[in-house]
C-alpha positions as CSV (number, residue, x, y, z in Angstrom):
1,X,142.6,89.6,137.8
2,X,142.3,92.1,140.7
3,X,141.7,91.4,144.3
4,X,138.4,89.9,145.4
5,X,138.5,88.4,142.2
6,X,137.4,91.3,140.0
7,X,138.3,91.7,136.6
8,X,140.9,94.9,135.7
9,X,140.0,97.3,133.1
10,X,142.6,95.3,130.8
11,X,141.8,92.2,131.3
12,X,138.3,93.3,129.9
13,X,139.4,94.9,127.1
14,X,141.8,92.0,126.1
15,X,138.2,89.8,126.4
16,X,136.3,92.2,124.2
17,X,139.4,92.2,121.3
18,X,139.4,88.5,121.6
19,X,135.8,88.1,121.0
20,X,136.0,90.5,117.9
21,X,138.9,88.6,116.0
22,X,137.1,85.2,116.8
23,X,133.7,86.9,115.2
24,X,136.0,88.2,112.6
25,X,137.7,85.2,111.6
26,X,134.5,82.8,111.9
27,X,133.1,80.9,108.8
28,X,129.7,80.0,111.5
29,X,126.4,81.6,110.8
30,X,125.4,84.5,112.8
31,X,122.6,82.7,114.2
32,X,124.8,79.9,115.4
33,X,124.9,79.2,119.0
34,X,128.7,79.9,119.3
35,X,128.4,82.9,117.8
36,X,125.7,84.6,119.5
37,X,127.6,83.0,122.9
38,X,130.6,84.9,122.0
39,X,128.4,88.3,121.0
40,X,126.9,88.2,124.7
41,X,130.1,87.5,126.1
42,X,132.2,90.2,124.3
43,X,128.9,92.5,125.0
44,X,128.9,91.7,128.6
45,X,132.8,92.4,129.2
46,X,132.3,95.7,126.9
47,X,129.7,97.2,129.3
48,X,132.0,96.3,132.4
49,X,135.0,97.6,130.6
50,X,132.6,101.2,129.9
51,X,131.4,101.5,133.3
52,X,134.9,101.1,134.7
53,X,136.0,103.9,132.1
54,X,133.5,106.5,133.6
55,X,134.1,105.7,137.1
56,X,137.7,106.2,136.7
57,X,136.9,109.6,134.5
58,X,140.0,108.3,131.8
59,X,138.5,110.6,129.2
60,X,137.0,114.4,129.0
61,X,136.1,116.4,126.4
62,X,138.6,119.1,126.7
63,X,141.5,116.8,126.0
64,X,143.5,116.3,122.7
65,X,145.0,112.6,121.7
66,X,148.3,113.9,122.8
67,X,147.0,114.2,126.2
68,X,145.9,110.6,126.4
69,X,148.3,107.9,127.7
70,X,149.5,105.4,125.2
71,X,148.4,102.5,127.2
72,X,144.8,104.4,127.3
73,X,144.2,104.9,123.5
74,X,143.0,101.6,122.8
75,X,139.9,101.7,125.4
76,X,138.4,104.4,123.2
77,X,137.7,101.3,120.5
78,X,135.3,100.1,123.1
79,X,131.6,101.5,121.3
80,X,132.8,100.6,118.1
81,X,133.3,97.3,119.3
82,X,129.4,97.2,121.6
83,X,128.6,98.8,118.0
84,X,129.6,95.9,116.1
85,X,128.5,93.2,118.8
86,X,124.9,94.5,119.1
87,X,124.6,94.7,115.4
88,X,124.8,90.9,115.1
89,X,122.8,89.7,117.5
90,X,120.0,88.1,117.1
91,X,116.4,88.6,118.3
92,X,113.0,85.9,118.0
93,X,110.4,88.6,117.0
94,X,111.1,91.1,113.8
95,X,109.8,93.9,116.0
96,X,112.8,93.8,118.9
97,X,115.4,94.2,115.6
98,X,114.5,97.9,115.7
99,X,116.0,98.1,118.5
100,X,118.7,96.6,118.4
101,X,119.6,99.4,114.9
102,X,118.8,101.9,117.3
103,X,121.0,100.8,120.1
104,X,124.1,99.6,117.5
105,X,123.8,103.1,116.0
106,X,124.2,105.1,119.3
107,X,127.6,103.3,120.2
108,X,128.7,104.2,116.8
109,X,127.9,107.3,117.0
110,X,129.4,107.9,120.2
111,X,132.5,106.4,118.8
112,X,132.6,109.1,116.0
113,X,132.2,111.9,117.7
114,X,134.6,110.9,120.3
115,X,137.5,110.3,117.5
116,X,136.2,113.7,116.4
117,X,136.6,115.2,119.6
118,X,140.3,114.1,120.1
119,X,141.2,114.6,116.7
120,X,141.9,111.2,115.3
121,X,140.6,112.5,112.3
122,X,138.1,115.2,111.2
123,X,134.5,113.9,110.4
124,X,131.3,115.5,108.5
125,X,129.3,117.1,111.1
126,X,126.1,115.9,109.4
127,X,127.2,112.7,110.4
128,X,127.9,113.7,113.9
129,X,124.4,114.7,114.6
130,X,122.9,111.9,113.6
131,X,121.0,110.2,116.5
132,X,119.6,106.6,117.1
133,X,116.4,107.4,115.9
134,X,116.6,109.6,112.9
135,X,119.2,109.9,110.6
136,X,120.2,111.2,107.0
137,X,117.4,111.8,104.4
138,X,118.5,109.2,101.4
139,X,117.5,110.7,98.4
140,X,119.0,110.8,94.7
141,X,119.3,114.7,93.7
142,X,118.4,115.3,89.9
143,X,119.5,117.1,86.9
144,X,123.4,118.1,86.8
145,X,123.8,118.6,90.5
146,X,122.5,115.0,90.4
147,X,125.1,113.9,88.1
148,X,127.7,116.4,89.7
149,X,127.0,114.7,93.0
150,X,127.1,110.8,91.5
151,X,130.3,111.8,90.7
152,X,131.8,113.3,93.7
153,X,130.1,110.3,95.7
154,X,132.2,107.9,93.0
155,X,135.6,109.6,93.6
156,X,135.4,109.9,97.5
157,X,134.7,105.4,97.3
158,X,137.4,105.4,95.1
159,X,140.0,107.2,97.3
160,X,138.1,105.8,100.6
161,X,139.4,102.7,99.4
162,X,142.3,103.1,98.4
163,X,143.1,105.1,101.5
164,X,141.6,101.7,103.2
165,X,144.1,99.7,101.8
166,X,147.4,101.5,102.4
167,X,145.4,101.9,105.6
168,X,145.0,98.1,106.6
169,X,148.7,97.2,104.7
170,X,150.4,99.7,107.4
171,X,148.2,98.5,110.4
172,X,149.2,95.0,109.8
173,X,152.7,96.1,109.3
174,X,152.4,97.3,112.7
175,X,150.3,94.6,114.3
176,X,153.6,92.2,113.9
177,X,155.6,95.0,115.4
178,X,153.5,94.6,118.1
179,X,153.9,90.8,118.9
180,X,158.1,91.4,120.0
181,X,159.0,91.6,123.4
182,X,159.9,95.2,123.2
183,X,157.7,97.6,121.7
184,X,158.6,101.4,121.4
185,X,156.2,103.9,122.5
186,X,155.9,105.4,119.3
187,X,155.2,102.5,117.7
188,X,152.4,101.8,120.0
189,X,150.7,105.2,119.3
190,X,150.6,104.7,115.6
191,X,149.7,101.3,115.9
192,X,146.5,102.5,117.9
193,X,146.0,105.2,115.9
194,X,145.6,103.2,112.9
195,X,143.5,100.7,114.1
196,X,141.0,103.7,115.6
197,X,141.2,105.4,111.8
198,X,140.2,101.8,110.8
199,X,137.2,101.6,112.7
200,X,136.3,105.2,111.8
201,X,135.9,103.6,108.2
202,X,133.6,100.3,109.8
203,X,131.7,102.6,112.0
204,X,130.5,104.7,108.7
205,X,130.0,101.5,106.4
206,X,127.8,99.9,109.5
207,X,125.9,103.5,110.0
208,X,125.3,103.8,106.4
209,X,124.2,99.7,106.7
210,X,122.0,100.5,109.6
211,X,120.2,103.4,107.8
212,X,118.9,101.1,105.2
213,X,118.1,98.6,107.6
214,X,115.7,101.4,109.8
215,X,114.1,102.6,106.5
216,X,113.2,98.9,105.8
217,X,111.9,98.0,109.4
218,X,109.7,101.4,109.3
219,X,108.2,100.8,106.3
220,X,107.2,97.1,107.5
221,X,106.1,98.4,110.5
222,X,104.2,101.4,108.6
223,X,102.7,98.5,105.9
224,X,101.5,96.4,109.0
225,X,100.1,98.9,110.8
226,X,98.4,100.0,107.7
227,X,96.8,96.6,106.8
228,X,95.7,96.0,110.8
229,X,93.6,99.1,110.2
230,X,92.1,97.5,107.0
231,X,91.2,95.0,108.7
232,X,88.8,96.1,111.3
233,X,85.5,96.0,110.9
234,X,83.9,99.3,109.6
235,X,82.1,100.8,112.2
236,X,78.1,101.0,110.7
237,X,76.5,103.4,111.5
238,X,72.7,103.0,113.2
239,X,70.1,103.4,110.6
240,X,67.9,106.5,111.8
241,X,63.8,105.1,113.8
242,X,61.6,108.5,114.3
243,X,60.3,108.1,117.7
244,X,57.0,107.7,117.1
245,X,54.2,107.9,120.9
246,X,51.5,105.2,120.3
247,X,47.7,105.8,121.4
248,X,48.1,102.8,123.3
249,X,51.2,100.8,125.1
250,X,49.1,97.6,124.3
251,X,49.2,98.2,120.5
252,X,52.8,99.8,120.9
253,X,53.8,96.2,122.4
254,X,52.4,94.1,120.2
255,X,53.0,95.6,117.0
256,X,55.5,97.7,117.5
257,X,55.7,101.6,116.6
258,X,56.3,103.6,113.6
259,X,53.7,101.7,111.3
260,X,51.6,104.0,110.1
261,X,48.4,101.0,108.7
262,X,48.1,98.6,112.3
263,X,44.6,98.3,113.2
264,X,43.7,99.9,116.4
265,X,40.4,98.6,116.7
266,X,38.4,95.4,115.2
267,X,35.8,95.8,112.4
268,X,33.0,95.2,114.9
269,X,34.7,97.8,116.9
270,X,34.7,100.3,113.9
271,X,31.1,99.3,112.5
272,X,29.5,100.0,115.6
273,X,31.5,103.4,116.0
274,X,30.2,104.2,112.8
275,X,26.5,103.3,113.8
276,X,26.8,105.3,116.5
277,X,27.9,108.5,114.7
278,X,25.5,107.9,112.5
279,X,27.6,107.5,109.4
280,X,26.9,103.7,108.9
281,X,22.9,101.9,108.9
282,X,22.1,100.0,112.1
283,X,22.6,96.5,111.2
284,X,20.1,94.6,109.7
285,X,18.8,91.4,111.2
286,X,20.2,88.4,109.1
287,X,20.7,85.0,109.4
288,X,22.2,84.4,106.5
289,X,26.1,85.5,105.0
290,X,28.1,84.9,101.7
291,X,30.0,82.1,103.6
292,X,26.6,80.3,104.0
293,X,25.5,80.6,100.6
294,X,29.2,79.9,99.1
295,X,28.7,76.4,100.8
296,X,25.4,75.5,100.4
297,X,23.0,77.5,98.1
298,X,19.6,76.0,98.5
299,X,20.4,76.2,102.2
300,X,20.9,79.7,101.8
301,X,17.8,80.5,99.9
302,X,15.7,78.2,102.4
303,X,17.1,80.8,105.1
304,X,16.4,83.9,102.9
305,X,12.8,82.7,102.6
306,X,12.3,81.6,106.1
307,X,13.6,85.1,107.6
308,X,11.5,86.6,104.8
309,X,8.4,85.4,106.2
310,X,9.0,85.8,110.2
311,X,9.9,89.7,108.8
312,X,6.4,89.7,107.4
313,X,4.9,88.4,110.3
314,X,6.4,90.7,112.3
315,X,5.4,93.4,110.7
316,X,1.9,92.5,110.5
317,X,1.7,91.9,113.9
318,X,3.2,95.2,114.8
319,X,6.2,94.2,116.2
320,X,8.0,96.6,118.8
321,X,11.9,95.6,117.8
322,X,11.0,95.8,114.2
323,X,9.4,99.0,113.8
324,X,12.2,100.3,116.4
325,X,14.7,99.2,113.3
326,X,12.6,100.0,110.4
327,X,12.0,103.8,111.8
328,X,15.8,103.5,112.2
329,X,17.1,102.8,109.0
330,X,14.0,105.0,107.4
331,X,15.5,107.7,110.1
332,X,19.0,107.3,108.6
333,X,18.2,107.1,104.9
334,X,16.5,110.7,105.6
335,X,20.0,112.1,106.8
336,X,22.1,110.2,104.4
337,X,20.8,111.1,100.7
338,X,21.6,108.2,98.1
339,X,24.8,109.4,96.2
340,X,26.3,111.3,99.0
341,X,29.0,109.1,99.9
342,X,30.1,108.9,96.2
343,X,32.7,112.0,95.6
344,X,34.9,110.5,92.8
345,X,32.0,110.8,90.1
346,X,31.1,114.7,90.8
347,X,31.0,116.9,88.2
């Protein structure tokens, strides 16, 4: 522990190893709370560990492995670590798991390309230039170049692991080589450089993992996204009303516009248009209607009768209003010959 109480750059690094080997060795769900405790712990001493790193400019890009201290070599396992910590932790809502891939694929791939860089050991540049958000096209190639790629795919597992046991059988080797009091330099190196060619091997199998896993989330995401859309409301679309001016705002109030049969007048209204233009008799004096004689016949007649005889009357005693109506209707009948009105039986 350095002065003021902050934590040295080893110190940190010893925390972040310690918090791997208790993840590694753990029988306890992911989702446990000691697990996810030591995740934010070995995440939290990781970032310190990084930032200290690039303030004290340890690494560069123009440097080869040979160049880089013994005591140094191990720091550059930090983003496989952060890699391996943010992988496993755990998040409430589906949606936040994307990105959490995202953010566990960048520290591996920065781990990669920095092994590639110092020539730990050469890697395929495809995979170098993958980024957080995008990576490799999965697809199965077919015909013979299918087949001939199946089996090229088969024999690189086959030697990966076999190259991963030998691998893991000499880094444990070393790893007791390590606990003595006094451990030669060279035995250091190789003991670092093992354990970084092992986590080369991780950092590809989590990649590949984490490809899978960003397919998956982006076609849920793609799926719900699709069946949100379904499930709006169609949009329907205004049935077309000609605008139609009425004569009269009354009538355009009352019963609306666009009917093309609403009275715009009453009968009386119409009948006594008619008389006036001369198309229609002047009415007729009458006391009597079909409603009278529908309920009460004799009644009726009685009326017919009665006005029968004040029409005689009147007539013999020369009366004004009558002969004004009788030269009337003799008037119209003169301008109106019988069968004009009736068009449908012409010849």
């Amino acid at each position: 522990m350095a002065e003021g109480g902050e934590e040295r750059l080893p110190d940190l690094y010893d925390k972040v190893w310690s918090c791997w080997e208790t993840l590694d060795s753990t029988d306890e769900p992911s989702s446990s709370y000691n697990v996810q405790k030591t995740i934010i712990t070995g995440i939290t001493a990781g970032m310190k560990a990084i930032r200290m790193i690039n303030d004290l400019c340890l690494f560069s890009a123009n440097e080869d492995l040979d160049e880089v201290s013994t005591s140094e070599m191990k720091y550059l396992l930090l983003p496989a670590f952060m890699g391996f910590f943010t992988e496993r932790k755990t998040v409430k809502k589906m949606e936040d798991r994307g990105n959490l891939v995202k953010e566990s694929k960048a520290y591996y791939i920065d781990f990669l390309r920095n092994c590639d860089s110092y020539g730990v050991a050469k890697l395929d540049k495809s995979l170098l230039n993958l980024t957080p958000e995008n990576g490799q096209k999965m697809c199965t190639p077919a015909g013979q170049e299918g087949m001939t790629k199946m089996m090229q795919t088969r024999e690189e597992k086959i030697r990966s692991f076999k190259e991963k046991k030998e691998l893991d059988a000499k880094v444990k080797e070393l790893h007791e080589k390590m606990k003595q009091d006094y451990v030669d330099d060279e035995i250091k190196r190789e003991y670092y450089l093992g354990v970084l060619k092992q986590w080369i091997g991780n950092a590809k199998e989590s990649l590949e993992s984490l490809q899978v896993e960003a397919a998956m989330l982006d076609l849920r995401n793609q799926t719900l996204n699709d069946e949100a859309t379904e499930s709006k409301p169609k949009e329907q679309k205004k049935s077309f009303r000609p605008f139609i001016i009425t004569k009269d705002m009354i009538q355009k109030t009352v019963f609306g516009a666009g009917y093309p049969s609403i009275p715009s007048m009453t009968i009386e209204e119409f009948y006594d248009q008619k008389v006036k233009d001369g198309t229609l008799p002047p009415p007729m004096a009458t006391g009597h209607s079909m409603q009278d004689w529908a309920k009460d016949p004799e009644k009726d007649k009685e009326a017919q009768e009665r006005e029968a005889e004040e029409k005689e009357q009147k007539e013999e005693q020369d009366d004004p209003e009558e002969l004004q109506k009788k030269r009337a209707f003799d008037d119209w009948k003169d301008d109106h010959r019988r069968g004009w009105g009736n068009r449908k039986n012409m010849g």
